[in-house]
N, C-alpha and C positions, 0 to 999 in steps of 0.2 A: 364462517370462521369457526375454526375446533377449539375449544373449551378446556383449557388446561388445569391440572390440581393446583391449587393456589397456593406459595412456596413462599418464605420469609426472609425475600435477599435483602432487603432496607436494612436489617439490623446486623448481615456478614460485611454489607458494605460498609457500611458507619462503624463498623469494628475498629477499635484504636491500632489495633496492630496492621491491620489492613490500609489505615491513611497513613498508615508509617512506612509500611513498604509499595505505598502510593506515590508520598513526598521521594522516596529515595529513588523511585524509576522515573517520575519528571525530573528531579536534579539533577541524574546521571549527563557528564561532562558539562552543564554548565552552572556549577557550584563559583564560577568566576562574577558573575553574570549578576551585575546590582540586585535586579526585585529575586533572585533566589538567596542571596545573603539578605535581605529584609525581610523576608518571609523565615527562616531561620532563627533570625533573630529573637524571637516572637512565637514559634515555632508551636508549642500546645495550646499557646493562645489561637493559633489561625486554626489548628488541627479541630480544635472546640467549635472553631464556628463553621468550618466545612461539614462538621459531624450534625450538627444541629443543623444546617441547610438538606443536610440527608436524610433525616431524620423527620425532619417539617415536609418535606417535597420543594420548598424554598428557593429553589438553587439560585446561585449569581452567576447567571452564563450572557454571552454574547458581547464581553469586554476584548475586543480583537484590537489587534494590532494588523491592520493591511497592507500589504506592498504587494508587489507583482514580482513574478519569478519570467525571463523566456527560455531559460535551460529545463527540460528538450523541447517544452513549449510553452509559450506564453498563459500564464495563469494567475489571477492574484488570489491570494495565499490570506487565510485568515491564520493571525497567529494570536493562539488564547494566552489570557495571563497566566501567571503561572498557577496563582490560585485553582485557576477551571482546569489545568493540564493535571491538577494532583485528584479531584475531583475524577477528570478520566477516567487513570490509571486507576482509584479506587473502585468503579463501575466497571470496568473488564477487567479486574483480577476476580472477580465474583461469577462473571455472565460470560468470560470467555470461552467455557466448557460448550455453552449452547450453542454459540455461535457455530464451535469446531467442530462439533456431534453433527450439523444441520447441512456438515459439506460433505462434496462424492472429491474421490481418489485423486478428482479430474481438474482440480482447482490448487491452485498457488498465488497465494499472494495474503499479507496478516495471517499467516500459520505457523507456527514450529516447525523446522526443519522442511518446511513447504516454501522457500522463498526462488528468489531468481535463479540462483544453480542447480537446484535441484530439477525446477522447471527446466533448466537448457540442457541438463543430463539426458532429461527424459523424449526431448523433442531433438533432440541430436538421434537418439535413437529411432525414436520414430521414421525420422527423416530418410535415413541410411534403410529403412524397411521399404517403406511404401512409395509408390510412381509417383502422388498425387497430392499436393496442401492446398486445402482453401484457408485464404486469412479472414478473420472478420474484425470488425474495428469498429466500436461506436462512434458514435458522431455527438462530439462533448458530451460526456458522459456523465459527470459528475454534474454537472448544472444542470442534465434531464432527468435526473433520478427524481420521479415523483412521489412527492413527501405522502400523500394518502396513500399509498399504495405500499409505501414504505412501512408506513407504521402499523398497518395491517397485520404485513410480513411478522414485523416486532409484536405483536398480541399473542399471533399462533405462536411464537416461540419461547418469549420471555415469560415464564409462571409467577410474575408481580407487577401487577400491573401500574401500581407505583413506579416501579421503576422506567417502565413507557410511557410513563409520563412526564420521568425524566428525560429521556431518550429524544420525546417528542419538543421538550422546550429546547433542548440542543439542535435539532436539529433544525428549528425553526427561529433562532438563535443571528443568526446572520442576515438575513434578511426575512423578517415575518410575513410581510404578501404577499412571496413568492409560493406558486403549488409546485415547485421543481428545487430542484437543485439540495446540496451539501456543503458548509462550509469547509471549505479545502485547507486542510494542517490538521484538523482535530483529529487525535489517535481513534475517536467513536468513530468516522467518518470511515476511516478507511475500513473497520468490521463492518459499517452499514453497505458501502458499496459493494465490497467483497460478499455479503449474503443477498443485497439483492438480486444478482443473477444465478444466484443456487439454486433456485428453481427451474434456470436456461440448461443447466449442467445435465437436471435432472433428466429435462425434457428428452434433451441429446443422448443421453444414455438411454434411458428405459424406452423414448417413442421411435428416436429415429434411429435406433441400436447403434452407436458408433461408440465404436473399438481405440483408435485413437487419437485422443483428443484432448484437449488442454487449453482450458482459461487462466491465463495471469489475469486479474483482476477485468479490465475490460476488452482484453486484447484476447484472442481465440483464435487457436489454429486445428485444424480435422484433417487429418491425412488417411488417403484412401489408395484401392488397389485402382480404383474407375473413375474417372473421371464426370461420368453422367452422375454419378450417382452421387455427388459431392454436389451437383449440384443441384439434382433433390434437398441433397439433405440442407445447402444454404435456401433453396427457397421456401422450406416448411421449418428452419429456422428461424427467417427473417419475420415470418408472419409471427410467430410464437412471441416473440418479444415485441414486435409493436403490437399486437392486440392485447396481451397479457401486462406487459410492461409500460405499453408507452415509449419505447424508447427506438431507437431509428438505430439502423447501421448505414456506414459508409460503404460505397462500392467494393463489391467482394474481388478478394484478389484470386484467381486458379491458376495454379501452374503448377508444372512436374519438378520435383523434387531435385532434378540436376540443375535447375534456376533457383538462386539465390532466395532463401528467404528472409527477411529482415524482423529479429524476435527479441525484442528487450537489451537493445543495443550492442546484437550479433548479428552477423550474417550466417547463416548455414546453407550450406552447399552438401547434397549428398551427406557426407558424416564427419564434412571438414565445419570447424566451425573460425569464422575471422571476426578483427571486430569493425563495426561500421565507422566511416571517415567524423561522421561525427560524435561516434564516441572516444575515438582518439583525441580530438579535439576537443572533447571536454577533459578528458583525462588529463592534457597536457596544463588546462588555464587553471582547471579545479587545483593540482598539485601546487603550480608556481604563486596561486592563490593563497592557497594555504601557507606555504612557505611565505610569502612577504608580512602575512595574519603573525603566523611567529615571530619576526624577526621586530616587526613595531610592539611586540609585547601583548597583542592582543589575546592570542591564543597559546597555551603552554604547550612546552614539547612532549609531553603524554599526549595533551588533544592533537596533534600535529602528527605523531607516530600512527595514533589509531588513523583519524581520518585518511592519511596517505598510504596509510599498508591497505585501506580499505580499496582504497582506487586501485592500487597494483592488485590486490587480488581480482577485482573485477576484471582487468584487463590480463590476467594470466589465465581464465580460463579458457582464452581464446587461442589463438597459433601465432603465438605473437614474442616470443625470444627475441630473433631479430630486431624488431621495431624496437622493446625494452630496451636491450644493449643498444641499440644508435641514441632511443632517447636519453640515456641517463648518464650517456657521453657526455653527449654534448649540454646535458644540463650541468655537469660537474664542472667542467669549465665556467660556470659561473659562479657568481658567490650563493649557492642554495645550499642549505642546511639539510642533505638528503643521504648523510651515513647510516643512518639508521634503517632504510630501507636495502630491500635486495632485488635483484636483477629477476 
């Protein structure tokens, strides 16, 4: 393990202006929402005790809220209070630089202007170039990510080691005698997962020279001129993350480029991109979801704009005019609150 200059993030973190615009990124759209008007209320008083929990090494983590999610797959979902969610936000406003600095070109997902579009820009193209994609796909991913091996990662990177020891009680936070797994909702969670495979990227790059290629978070697709040589490169893949990682992939998909690929709730075909049946079908329940949330008062017509313009732009990025115009026909027709949106 390499030995970093030892660096004084505890006192940027516990910075008053830094749990100020810590509170302000947890609140963001749900300011409605009981425990963040109680915590408000009270507001320098909580701020003081977060700052002294940072400040001690102290922290108050692993107050979840569980339920389960099966949209797009079955997962229960730890949700922090909102206390630990300000707590987050104030640890990667500090430590997100490292995080960014520690990834290659080849990675999307927890990045600035590195999210889902940018990735289907990039693999549209790809697609329309080369014969060949292998997909790879972990096999539960998040509950195999092993915690030693994790926090390891977090030593060589983080230059305070207090702060990996924050890192370390969050992530152990969920359930403590597990050696695997992350609990799923924390905003750290998704940096932790996201750099744990920066080293898989690297691999890809520098050993097995590949040209183009692209991880969303767990999801990985390698487009090539050859076909054999794909699949070299998934079998001196596959070894590389179970020996190094511990973590297992699900059977490799290979096929040429004129067969459909299925990539963060698109299909691409050559350099056509559509969207998959079950992303329409979310799109359709998520909207009229939303709208009924509105209409009992639960959610205001700001949060109701945002969240529904979000779902139409998801589904605009695909070849998808037609399907919009029949859907927003025929949802007009009913009593849905959906002026505000466009075709």
């Amino acid at each position: 393990m390499k030995t970093l200059e030892p660096i004084d993030l505890i006192s940027q973190i516990a910075n008053t202006e830094n749990l100020l615009l810590a509170f302000y990124k947890a609140r963001k759209t749900k300011d409605h929402r009981p425990e963040v008007q109680n915590y408000r209320k009270n507001l320098w008083q909580n701020l003081a005790i977060l700052k002294n929990e940072i400040e001690t090494g102290n922290i108050n983590v692993g107050n979840y809220n569980y339920f389960t999610i099966t949209d797009p797959k079955k997962r229960e979902i730890c949700a922090a209070s909102f206390h630990e969610r300000i707590l987050h936000h104030a640890i990667m406003n500090v430590c997100h630089i490292y995080f960014e600095e520690f990834q290659t070109e080849n990675s999307f997902a927890s990045r600035i202007n590195r999210g889902t579009y940018a990735a289907l820009e990039l693999a549209s193209q790809y697609n329309a170039k080369y014969q060949w994609y292998l997909k790879l796909d972990f096999r539960k991913y998040f509950n195999s990510i092993n915690r030693e091996i994790l926090i390891n990662q977090l030593y060589e990177l983080i230059p305070d080691t207090r702060v990996v020891l924050m890192f370390s009680k969050i992530i152990y936070s969920d359930n403590p005698a597990s050696e695997t797994g992350l609990p799923i909702g924390n905003l750290t969670s998704q940096y932790f997962a996201n750099h744990f495979l920066a080293i898989a990227d690297k691999f890809a790059q520098n050993e097995l020279k590949t040209v183009a290629y692209i991880r969303y978070m767990d999801d990985v697709v390698i487009w090539h001129t050859s076909k054999y040589d794909l699949m070299k490169i998934e079998r001196k893949y596959r070894n590389f993350v179970q020996n190094t990682l511990k973590l297992n992939l699900k059977p490799a998909c290979l096929n040429t480029t004129s067969q459909p690929l299925a990539f963060l709730g698109y299909k691409l075909t050559g350099n056509k991109i559509a969207l998959l049946k079950r992303s329409k079908s979310r799109f359709e329940k998520q909207l009229i979801k939303k709208n009924r949330l509105l209409e009992k008062n639960v959610i205001s017509q700001n949060e109701f704009v945002r969240c529904a313009n979000s779902l139409v732009a998801f589904v605009k990025h695909a070849e998808t005019l037609e399907y919009r115009k029949t859907f927003f026909e025929k949802i007009n027709k009913g009593n849905y609150c959906m002026e505000a949106l466009t075709v």
